[in-house]
VMD Tcl script that draws the C-alpha trace (Angstrom):
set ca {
  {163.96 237.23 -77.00}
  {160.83 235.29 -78.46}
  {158.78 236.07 -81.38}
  {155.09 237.17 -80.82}
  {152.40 237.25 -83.28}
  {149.59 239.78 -82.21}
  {145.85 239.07 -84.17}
  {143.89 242.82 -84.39}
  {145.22 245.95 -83.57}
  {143.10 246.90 -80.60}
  {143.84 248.73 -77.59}
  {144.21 245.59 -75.33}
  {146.22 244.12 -78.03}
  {148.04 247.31 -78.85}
  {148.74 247.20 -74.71}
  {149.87 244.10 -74.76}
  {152.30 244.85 -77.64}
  {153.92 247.60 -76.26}
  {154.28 245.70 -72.75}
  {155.98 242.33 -74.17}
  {158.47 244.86 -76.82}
  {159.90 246.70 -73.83}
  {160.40 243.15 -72.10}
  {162.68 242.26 -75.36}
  {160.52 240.56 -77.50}
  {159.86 240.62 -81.59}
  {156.30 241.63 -81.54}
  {154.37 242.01 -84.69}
  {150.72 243.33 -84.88}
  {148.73 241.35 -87.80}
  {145.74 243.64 -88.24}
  {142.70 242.94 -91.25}
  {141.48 246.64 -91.16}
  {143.90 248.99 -92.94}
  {144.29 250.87 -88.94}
  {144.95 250.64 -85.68}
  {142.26 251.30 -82.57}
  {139.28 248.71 -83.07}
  {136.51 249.98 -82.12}
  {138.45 252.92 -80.75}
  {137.27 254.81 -84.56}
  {137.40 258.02 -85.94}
  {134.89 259.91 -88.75}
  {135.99 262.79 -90.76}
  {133.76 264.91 -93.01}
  {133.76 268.30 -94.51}
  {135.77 269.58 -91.43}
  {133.80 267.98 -88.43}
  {135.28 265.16 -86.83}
  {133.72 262.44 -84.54}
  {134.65 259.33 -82.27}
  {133.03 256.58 -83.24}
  {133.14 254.33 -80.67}
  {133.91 255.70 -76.59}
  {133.81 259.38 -76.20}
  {134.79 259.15 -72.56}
  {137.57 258.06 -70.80}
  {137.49 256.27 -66.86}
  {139.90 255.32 -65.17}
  {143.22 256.94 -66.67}
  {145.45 255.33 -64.38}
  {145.25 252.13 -66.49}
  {146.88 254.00 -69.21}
  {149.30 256.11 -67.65}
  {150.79 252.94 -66.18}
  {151.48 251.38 -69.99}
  {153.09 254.68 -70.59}
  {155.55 254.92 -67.91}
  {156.12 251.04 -68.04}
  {156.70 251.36 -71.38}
  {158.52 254.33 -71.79}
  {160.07 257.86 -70.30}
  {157.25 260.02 -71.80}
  {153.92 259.67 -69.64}
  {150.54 259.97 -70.76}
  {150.24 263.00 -70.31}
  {153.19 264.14 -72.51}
  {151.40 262.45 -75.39}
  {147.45 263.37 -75.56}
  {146.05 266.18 -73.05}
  {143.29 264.35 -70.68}
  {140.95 266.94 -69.53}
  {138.17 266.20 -66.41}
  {134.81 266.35 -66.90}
  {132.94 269.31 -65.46}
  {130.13 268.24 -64.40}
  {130.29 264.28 -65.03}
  {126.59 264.21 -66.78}
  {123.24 265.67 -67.16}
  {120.33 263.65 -66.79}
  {116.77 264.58 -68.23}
  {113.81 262.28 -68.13}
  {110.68 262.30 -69.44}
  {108.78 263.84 -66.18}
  {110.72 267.11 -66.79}
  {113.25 266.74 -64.29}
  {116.96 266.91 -64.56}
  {120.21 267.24 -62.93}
  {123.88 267.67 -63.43}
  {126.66 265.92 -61.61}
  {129.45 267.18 -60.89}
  {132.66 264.87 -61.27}
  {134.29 262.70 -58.20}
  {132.76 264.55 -55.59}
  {130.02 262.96 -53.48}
  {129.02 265.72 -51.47}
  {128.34 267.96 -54.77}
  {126.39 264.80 -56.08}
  {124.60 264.01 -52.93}
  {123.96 268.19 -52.83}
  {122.88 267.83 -56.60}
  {120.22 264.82 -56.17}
  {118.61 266.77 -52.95}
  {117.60 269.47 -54.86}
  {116.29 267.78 -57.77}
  {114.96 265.05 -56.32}
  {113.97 265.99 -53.13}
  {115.72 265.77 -49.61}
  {117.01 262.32 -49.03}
  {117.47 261.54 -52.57}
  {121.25 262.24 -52.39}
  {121.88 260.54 -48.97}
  {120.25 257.35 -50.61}
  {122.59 257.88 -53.71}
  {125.67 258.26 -51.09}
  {124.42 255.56 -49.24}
  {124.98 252.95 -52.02}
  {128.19 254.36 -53.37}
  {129.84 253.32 -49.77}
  {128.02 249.66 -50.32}
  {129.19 250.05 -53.98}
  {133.02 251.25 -52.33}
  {132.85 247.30 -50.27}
  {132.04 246.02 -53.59}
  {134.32 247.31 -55.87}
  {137.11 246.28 -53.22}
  {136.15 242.92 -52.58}
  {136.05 242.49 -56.66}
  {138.98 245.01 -57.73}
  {142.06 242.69 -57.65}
  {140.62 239.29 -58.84}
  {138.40 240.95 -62.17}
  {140.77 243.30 -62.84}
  {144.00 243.41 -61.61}
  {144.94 239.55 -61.26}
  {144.77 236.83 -64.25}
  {140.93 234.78 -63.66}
  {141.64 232.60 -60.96}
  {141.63 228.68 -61.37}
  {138.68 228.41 -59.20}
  {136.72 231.08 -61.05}
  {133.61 229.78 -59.74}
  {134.06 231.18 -56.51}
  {133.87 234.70 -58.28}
  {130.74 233.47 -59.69}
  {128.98 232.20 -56.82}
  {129.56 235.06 -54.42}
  {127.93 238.42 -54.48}
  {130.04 241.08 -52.83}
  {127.64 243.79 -52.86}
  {126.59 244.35 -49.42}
  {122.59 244.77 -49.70}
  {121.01 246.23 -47.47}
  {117.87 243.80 -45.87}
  {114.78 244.29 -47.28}
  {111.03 243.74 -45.58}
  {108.70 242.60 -48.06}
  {105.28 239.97 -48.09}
  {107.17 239.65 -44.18}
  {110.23 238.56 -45.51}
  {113.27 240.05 -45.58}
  {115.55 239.84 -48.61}
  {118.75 241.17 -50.13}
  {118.57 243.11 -53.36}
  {120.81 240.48 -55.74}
  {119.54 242.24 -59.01}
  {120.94 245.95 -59.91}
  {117.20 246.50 -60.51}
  {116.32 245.06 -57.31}
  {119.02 247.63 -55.67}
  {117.23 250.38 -57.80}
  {113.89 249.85 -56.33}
  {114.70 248.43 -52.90}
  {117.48 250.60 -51.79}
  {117.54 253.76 -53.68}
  {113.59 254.26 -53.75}
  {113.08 256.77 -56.60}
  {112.61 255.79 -60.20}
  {115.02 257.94 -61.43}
  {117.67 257.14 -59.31}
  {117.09 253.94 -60.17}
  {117.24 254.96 -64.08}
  {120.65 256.68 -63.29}
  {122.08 253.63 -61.77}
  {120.54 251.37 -64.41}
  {121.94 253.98 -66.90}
  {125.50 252.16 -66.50}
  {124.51 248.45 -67.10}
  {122.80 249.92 -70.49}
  {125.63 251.37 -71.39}
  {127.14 247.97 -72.06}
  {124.05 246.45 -73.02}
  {123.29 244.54 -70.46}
  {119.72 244.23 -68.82}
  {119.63 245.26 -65.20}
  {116.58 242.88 -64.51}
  {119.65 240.04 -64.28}
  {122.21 241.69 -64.13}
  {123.80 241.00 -60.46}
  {124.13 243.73 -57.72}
  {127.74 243.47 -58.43}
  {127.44 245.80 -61.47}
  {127.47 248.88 -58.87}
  {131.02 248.61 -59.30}
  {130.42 250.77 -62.38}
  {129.04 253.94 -61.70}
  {131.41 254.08 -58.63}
  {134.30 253.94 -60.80}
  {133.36 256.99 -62.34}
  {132.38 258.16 -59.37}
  {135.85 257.42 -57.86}
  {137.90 257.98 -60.71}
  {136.41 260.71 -61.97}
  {135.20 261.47 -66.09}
  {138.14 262.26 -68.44}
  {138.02 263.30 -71.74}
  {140.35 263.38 -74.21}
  {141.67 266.58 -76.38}
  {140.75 265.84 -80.18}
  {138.52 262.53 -79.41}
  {139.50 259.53 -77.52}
  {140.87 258.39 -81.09}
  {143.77 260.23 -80.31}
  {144.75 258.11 -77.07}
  {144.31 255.21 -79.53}
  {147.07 257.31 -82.02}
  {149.06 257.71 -78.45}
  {149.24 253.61 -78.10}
  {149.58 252.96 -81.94}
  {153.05 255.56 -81.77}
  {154.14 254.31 -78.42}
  {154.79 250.69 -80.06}
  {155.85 251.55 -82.98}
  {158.30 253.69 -80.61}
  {159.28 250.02 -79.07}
  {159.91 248.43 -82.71}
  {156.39 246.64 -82.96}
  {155.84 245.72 -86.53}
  {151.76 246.49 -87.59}
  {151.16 244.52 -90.87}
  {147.59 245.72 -91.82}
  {144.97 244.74 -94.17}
  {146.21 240.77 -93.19}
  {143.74 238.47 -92.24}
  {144.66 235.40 -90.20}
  {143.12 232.27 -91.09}
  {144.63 230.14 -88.72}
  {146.38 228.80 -85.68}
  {150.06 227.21 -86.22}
  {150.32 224.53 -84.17}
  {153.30 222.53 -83.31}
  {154.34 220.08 -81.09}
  {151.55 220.60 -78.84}
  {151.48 224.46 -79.12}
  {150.95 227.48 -80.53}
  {153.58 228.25 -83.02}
  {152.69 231.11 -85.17}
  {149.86 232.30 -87.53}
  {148.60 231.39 -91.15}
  {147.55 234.74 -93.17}
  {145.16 234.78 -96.06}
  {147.37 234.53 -99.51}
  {148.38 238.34 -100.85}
  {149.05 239.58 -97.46}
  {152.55 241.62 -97.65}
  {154.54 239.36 -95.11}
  {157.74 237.34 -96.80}
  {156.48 234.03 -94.81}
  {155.78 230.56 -96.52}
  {154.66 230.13 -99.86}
  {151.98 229.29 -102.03}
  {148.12 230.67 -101.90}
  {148.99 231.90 -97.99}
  {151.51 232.49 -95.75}
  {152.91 231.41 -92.33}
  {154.27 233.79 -89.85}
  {156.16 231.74 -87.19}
  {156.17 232.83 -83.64}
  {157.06 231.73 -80.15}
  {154.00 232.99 -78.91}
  {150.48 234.08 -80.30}
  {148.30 236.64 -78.72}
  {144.45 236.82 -80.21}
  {142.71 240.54 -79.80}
  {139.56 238.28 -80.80}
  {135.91 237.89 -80.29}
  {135.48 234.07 -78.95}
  {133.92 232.61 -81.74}
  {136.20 234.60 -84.26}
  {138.82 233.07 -81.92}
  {137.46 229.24 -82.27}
  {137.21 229.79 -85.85}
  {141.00 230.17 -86.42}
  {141.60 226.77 -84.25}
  {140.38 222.87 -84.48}
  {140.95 222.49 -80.91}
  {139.16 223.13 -78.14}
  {140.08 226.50 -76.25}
  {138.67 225.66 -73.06}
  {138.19 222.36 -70.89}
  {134.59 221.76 -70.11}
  {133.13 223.77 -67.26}
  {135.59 226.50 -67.64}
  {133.85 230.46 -68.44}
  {132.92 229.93 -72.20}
  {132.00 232.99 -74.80}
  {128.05 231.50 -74.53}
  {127.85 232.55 -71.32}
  {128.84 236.44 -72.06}
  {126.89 236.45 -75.25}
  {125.43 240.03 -75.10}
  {122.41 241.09 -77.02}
  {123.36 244.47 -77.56}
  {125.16 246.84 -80.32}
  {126.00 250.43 -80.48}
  {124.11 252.56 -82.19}
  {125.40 256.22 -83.19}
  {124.22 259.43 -84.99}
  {127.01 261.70 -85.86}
  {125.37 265.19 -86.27}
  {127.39 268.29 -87.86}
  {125.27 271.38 -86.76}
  {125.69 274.47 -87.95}
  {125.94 277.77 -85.10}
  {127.94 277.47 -81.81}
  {127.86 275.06 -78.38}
  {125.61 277.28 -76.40}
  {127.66 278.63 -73.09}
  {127.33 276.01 -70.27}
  {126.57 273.46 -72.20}
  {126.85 269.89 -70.68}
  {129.44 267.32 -72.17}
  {127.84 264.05 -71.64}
  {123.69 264.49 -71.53}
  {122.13 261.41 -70.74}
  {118.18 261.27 -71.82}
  {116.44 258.20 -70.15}
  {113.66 256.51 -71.99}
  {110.50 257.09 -71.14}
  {109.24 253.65 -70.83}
  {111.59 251.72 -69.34}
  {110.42 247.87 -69.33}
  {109.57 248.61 -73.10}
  {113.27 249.54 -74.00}
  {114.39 246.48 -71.94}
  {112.32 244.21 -73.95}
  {113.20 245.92 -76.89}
  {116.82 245.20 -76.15}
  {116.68 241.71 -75.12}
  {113.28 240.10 -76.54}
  {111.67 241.88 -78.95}
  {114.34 243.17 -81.73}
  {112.45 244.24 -84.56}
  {109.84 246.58 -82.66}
  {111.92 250.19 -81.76}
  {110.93 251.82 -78.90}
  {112.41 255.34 -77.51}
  {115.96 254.14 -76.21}
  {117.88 255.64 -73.57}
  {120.49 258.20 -75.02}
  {123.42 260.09 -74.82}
  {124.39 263.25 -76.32}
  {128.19 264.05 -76.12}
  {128.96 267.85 -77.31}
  {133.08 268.11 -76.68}
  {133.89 271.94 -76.73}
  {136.65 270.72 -78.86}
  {138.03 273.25 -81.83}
  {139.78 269.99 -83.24}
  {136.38 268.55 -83.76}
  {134.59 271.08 -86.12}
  {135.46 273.57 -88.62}
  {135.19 276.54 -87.44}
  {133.33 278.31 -84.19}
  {130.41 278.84 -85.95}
  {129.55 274.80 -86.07}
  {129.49 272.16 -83.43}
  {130.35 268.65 -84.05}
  {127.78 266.08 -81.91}
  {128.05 262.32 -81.47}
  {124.23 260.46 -79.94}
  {123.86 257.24 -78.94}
  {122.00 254.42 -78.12}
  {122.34 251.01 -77.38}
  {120.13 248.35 -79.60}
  {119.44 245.24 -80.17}
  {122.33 243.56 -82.19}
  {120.05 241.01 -83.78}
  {117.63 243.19 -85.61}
  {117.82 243.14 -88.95}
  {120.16 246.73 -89.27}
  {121.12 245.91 -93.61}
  {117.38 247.73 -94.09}
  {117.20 251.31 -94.49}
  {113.88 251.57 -93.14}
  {114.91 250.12 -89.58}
  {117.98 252.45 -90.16}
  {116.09 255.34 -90.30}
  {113.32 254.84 -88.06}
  {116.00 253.96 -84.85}
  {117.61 257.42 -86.05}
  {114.37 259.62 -85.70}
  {113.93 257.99 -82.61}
  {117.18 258.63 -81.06}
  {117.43 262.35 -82.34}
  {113.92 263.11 -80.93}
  {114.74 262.41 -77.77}
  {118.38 264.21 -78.10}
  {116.73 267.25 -78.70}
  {115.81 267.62 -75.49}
  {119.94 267.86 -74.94}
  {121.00 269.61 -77.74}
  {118.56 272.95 -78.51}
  {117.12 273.73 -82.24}
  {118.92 270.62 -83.25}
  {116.38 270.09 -85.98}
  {116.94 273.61 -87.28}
  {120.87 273.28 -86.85}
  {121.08 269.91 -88.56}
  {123.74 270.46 -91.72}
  {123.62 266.90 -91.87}
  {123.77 263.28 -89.90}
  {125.24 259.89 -90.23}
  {124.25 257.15 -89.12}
  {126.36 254.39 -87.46}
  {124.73 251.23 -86.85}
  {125.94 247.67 -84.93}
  {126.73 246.12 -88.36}
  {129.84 249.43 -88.77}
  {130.69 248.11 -85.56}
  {130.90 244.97 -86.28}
  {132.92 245.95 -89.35}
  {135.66 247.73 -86.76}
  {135.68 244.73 -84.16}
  {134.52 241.72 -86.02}
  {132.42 241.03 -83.16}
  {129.25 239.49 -84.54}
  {126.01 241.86 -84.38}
  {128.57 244.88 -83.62}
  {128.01 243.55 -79.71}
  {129.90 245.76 -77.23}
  {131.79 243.70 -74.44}
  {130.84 244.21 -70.56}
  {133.65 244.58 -68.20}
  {133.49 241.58 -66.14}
  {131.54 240.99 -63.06}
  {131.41 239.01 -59.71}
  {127.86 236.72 -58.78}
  {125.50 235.64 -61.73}
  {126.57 232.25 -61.63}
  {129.34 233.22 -63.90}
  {127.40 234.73 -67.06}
  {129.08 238.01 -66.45}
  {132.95 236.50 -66.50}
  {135.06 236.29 -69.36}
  {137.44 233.15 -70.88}
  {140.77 233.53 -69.03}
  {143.88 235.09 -70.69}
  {145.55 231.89 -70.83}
  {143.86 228.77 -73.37}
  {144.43 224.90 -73.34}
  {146.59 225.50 -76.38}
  {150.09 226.50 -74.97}
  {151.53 229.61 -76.61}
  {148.00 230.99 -77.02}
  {146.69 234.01 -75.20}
  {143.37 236.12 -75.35}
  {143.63 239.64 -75.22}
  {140.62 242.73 -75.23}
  {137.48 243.42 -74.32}
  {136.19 239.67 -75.14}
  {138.93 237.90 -72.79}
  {139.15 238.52 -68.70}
  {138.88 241.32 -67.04}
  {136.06 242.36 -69.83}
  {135.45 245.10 -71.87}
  {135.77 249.29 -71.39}
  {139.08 251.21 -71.76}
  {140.27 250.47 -69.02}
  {139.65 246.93 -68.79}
  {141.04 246.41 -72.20}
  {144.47 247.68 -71.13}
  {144.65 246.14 -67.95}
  {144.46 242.98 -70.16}
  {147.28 243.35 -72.11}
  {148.89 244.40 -68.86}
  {148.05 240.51 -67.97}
  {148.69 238.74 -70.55}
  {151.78 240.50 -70.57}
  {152.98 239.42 -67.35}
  {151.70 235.71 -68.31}
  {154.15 235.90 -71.29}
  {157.08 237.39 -69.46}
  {157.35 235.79 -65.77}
  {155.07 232.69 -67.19}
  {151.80 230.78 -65.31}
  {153.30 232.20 -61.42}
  {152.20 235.52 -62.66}
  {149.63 237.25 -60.12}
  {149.20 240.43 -61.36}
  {150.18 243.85 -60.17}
  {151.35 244.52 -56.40}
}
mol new
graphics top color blue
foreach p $ca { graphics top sphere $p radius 0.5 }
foreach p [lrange $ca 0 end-1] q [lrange $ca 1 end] { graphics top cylinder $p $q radius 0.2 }
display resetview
């Protein structure tokens, strides 16, 4: 049985921990916030309640397996997941909308006909199959297998099977997810809804390889799940299942350093006044057999003199995303209206503006791409004569977000455009608050509040993540910011990894 010190009490790390107790080891969870979850937060006020970071959950299965390989009670025993019905509701700014309904391609293709026009939905259809090649030529080695040696390989290839495309008498493969918007799917708005899942991250689909189509097949696939009382509660799920398993969580300690000895990780240094009986003096020294960092990169580097990773191996400059979360909580006052969607997504009007926005040109706001999420959730409000709403956006993470006035102009822009989701919101508005990438950053300690991408094949590699393992023995990376990326369920299936690094050692392939 070793001792393992855990940095940040996130869900990959909280995965992790629960993984390496049940295999027999002393895990303790050092943690700088005062709880558990990352960015996996939770707002309370005057009786509404709000999830402050994912709303949605893909991809369950990630999660059920830490529960039943971590204990008898499964997932499901412990937070109620309920599906989606329909997946999302899309309005842009012509007038036109639609609603999707959740893991079922002939309802979608059905859905896109009529809104769009026949042929729109066998387009749509079309690339999910291409996307289906794609996701299974990429699903074991980004997400279910440690990053291989030879990572490059992953970066060099693009699995997405594009379909040839005449143009200026030349025919060429779509190697862009915009290029596979407007070569393949033909329709601005279809292109918006695929682009709608690179944004979501952050990411610009302009570069962003035709690999990303892996992500709105997931959903597709897996279907939309949310769950009962706010995803914080699968976050309270993970926290109680390793505290179940005897993980200690030591919180409000910050670690300000790397033990090393004899060539390898042997514990961590905590700022001084932390409550842990370790060492002496103005800090303290928790040993440990192993350490396992829930960090952003640089955070990571910070803690450490040495160098993490040998020279041409995936660095954290080549993931650097540009892009933050920014959220209005908004406590209305009257009912949900009947049939109201869960998940609205509004797409911006002008799309090359928000991407240069995003990615160039910081400091001058534009109308972003939104989404509205209105759980029918009792636990979330009051009483039934209020609704609890959460809308966001994502944003540049370098503007300047400490001023009010950039505050509160990104606000009135994101709540004019959710009122074409949410009716009368103006006139139903008890009152808002307003979560920008700096709260984020506050939650994660990634700098700028940037949200991690889940990882992704082609793009010469700027899409990967650093490997679990590091050049320092004894040290792992865990979370969104380490391989297989970020999203739920990316996050777990990393502690899944670097739990089976720990416990069977460098053989370890991954799941079977």
């Amino acid at each position: 049985m070793g001792r393992i010190a855990v940095i940040g009490a996130g869900m990959g790390a909280m995965a992790a921990a629960a993984r390496l107790a049940v295999a027999g080891h002393r895990v303790t969870v050092y943690e700088r916030a005062g709880t558990y979850g990352g960015g996996v937060g939770r707002f309370e006020r005057d009786g509404f309640a709000f999830d402050t970071g994912p709303g949605l959950l893909p991809l369950p299965a990630v999660w059920r397996d830490l529960f039943v390989k971590t204990g008898k009670e499964p997932l499901e025993a412990c937070v109620e997941l309920v599906q989606v019905d329909p997946s999302s509701r899309h309005v842009f700014a012509d007038g036109t909308e639609f609603a999707l309904p959740n893991a079922s391609r002939a309802g979608v293709v059905a859905a896109l006909d009529e809104a769009l026009g026949a042929g729109a939905g066998g387009r749509w259809g079309d690339f999910l199959v291409r996307a289906r090649e794609a996701w299974d030529r990429t699903r074991r080695p980004l997400l279910e297998e440690p990053l291989w040696p030879n990572w490059a390989v992953l970066a060099g290839r693009e699995p997405y099977p594009a379909v040839p495309h005449k143009r200026l008498l030349r025919t060429r493969r779509a190697g862009t997810l915009a290029e596979v918007g407007a070569w393949e799917l033909r329709d601005p708005r279809l292109a918006a809804l695929l682009e709608s899942h690179a944004l979501a991250f952050g990411l610009d689909p302009r570069v962003t390889p035709a690999s990303a189509a892996v992500l709105p097949y997931l959903e597709h696939a897996f279907g939309t799940w949310y769950v009962r009382g706010g995803l914080r509660e699968l976050a309270r799920a993970v926290y109680e299942r390793c505290t179940a398993r005897r993980v200690e969580f030591v919180f409000g300690a910050e670690v300000t350093g790397i033990v090393e000895k004899d060539g390898r990780a042997a514990g961590v240094e905590l700022a001084g006044g932390t409550s842990q009986a370790f060492g002496s003096g103005g800090g303290t020294v928790a040993e440990a057999d192993f350490v396992v960092a829930g960090l952003h990169p640089a955070r990571l580097h910070a803690l450490t003199e040495r160098q993490l990773d040998a020279a041409g191996d995936v660095s954290a400059g080549l993931t650097a995303p540009h892009a933050g979360r920014f959220g209005v909580l908004l406590a209305l006052r009257g009912p949900r209206e009947a049939g109201a969607a869960h998940r609205t997504v509004v797409h911006a009007p002008d799309r090359e503006a928000e991407l240069d926005w995003l990615h160039a040109r910081p400091d001058e706001p534009v109308p972003p791409t939104v989404t509205v999420l209105r759980p029918d959730d009792p636990d979330l409000r009051p009483d039934a004569d209020h609704e609890s709403a959460v809308v966001s956006a994502m944003v540049p993470a370098r503007a300047d977000w400490s001023r009010p006035e950039t505050r509160e102009r990104v606000a009135d822009l994101v709540l004019a455009a959710a009122e074409a989701a949410i009716p009368g919101l103006r006139e139903r508005l008890v009152w808002r608050e307003v979560r920008t990438p700096l709260d984020g950053e506050e939650a994660t300690g990634a700098p700028g509040g940037a949200v991690s991408a889940p990882a992704l094949a082609a793009g010469e590699g700027r899409f990967l993540h650093p490997a679990n393992t590091t050049r320092l023995p004894g040290l792992y990376r865990v979370g969104g910011w380490s391989h297989p990326g970020g999203g739920l369920p990316h996050s777990g299936m990393s502690g899944a990894l670097v739990a089976g690094l720990i416990v069977e050692g460098p053989e370890f392939r991954g799941s079977q």
